[in-house]
C-alpha positions in Angstrom: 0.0 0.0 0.0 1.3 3.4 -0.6 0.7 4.5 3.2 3.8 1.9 3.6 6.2 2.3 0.8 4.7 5.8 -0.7 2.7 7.1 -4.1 5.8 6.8 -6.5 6.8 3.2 -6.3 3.0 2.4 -6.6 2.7 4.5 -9.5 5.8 3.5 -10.8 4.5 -0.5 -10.4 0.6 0.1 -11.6 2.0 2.4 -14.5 4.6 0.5 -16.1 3.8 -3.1 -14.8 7.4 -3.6 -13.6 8.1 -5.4 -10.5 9.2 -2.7 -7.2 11.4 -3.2 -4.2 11.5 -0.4 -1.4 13.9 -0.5 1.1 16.3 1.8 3.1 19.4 -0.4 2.2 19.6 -0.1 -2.3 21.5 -3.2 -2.2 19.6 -5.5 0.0 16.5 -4.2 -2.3 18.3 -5.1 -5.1 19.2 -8.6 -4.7 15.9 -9.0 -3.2 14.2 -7.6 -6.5 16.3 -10.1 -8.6 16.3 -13.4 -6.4 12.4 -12.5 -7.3 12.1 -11.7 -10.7 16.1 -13.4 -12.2 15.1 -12.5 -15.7 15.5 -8.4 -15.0 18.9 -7.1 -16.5 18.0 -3.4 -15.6 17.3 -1.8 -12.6 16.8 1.9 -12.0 17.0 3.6 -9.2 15.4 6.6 -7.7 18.6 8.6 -5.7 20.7 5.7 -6.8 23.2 8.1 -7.2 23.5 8.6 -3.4 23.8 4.9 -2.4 27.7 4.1 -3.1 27.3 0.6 -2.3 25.0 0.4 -5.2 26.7 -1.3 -8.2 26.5 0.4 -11.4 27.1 0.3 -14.9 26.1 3.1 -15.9 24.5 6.8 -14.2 22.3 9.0 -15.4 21.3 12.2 -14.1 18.1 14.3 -14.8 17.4 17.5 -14.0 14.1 19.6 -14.6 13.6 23.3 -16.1 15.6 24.2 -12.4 18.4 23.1 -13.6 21.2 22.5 -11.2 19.9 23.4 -7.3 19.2 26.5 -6.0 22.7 27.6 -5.2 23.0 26.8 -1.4 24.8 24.1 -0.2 23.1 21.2 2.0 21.3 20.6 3.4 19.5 23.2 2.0 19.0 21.5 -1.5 17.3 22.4 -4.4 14.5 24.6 -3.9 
């Protein structure tokens, strides 16, 4: 339910029909995600880029019509 793991990964699972995994620790919720579904060979995550641990092939970074923050430093963030 998305009182437990929030609107996006719902909408993300509903929208596309891909399988979710939720958890504080990306790599735990990775290996879960493929001991589940073994026939995945892409996952994306959301803040992925914050999770070190997180093995990667490849990053990609998006940014909206903000562009680049708001020009403070954090913990401020982006506006």
């Amino acid at each position: 339910p998305a009182a437990r793991v929030g609107d996006e990964p719902l909408l993300v699972h509903l929208r596309c029909g891909v399988p979710v995994a939720v958890g504080r620790d990306r790599v735990k919720a990775a290996q879960a995600l493929l001991r589940q579904h073994p026939e995945l060979n892409l996952i994306v995550s959301d803040d992925g880029l914050q999770h070190h641990a997180l093995a990667r092939d490849a990053q990609v970074i998006v940014f909206d019509a903000r562009g680049v923050g708001n020009g403070l430093r954090l913990p401020a963030g982006p506006e």
